[in-house]
N, C-alpha and C positions, 0 to 999 in steps of 0.2 A: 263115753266110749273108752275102751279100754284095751291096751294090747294085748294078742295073743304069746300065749305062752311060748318061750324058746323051743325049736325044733329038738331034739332026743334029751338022753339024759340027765341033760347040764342043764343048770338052775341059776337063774342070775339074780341076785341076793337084792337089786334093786328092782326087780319086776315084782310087782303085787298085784290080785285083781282091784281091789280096791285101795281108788286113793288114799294115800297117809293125810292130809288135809284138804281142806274144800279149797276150790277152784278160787283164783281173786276176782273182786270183781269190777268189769272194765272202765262201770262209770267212775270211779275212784283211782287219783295216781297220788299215793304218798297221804292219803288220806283226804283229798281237796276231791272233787268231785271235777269231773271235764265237763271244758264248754260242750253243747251240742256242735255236730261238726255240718257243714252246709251236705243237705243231699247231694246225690252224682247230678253233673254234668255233663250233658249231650253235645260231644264235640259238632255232631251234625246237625242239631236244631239249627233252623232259619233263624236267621237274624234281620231285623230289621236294618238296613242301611241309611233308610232316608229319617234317621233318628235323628234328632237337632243334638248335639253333640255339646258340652259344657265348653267353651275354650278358655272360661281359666282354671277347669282343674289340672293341676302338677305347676300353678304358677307359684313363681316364689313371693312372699310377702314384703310389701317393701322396705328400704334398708330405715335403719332407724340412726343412724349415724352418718353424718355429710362426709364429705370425699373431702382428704385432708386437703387443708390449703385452700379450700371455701368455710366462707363465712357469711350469713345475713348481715343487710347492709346495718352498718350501725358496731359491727363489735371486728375485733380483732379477728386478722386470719389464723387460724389452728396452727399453720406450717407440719413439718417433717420433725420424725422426733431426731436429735443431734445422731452423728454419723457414730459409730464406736471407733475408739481410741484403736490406732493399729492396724487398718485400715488404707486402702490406697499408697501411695507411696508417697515419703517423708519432704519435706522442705531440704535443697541442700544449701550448704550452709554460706555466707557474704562471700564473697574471693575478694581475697585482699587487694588494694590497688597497688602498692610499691611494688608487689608482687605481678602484677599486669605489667606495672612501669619497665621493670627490672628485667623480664623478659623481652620487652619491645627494644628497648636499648640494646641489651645483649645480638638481640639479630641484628639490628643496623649497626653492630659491628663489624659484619661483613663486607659492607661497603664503603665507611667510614672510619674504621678501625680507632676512633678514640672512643666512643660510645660501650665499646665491648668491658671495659672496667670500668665504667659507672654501671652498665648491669649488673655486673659480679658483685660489686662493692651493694649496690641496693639487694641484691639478692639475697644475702647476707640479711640483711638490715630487714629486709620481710620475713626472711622465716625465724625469727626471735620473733617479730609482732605475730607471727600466727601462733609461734609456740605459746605466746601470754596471752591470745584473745580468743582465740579456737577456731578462728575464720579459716576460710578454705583458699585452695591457691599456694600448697607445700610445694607440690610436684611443676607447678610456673616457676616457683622461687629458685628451686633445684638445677632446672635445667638451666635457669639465667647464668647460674653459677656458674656451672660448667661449660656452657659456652661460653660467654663473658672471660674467665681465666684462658681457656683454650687461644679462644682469638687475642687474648693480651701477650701470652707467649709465644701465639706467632708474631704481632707487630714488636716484640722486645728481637726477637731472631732476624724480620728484618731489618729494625735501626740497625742493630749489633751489625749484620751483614755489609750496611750502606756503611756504616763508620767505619768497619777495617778495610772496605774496598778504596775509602778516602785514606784510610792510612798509608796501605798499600802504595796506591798510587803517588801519595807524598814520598816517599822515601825512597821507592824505586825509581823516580822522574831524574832525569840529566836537568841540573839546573844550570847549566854554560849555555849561556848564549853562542850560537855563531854565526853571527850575521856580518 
């Protein structure tokens, strides 16, 4: 079949009657020849329904490797392979005890007020062991400190206080009897 020629006097330089080459041909793609293709399909044909039906096909085949962490009797279990490095969250790290100590002492300087510079003083004396062992428990050691001195300076304010009010009172007293 072939087109007809353009309407009036214009000529279109790719119209020919005759083909420049033969037509290709369709059993052939790329030089390979194509499968046959299944004739049409009659969406309406009856179908038989009371057809016994395959129920394993589309089954999958069974696994050929055991579910980790089982084993036949007799041999070791597989297990999980090791977790990667980095992972979950870290170990932290000892807390020092002096550093426990030195803050417990430090608060029952509130109530006892000689306790409060054996905190300070161990507090001290922990964070040098944490500086040389890498253990944890800076921030216990720190606070010891600072409480610890805090409450030493109040009990140095009230001795000071109690001693001049005994001075005080020594010196300003009438010492004549009058009886």
């Amino acid at each position: 079949m072939t087109n007809p020629p353009p309407p009036g006097n214009w000529t279109d330089p790719t119209w020919s009657a005759q083909p420049s080459s033969p037509a290709p041909d369709p059993t052939l793609v790329a030089g390979q020849p194509v499968p046959p293709q299944p004739g049409p399909v009659d969406p309406y044909a009856p179908t038989n329904p009371y057809a016994p039906a395959d129920p394993y096909a589309g089954a999958q085949p069974p696994a050929t490797q055991p579910m980790p962490g089982y084993a036949p009797p007799g041999y070791a279990p597989q297990g999980y392979p090791p977790q990667y490095p980095g992972y979950g969250y870290p170990q932290p790290p000892k807390t020092n005890g002096m550093a426990i100590a030195a803050f417990v002492l430090a608060l029952l300087g509130f109530t006892s007020c000689i306790t409060a510079p054996v905190g300070a003083i161990l507090g001290h004396v922990a964070q040098k062991q944490i500086r040389l062992s890498g253990e944890g428990g800076a921030g216990m050691a720190k606070a010891a400190i600072i409480v610890g001195w805090i409450l030493t300076g109040f009990l140095v304010l009230v001795i000071a206080g109690y001693a001049a009010a005994i001075i005080y009172a020594i010196t300003t007293g009438d010492n004549s009897s009058s009886y």
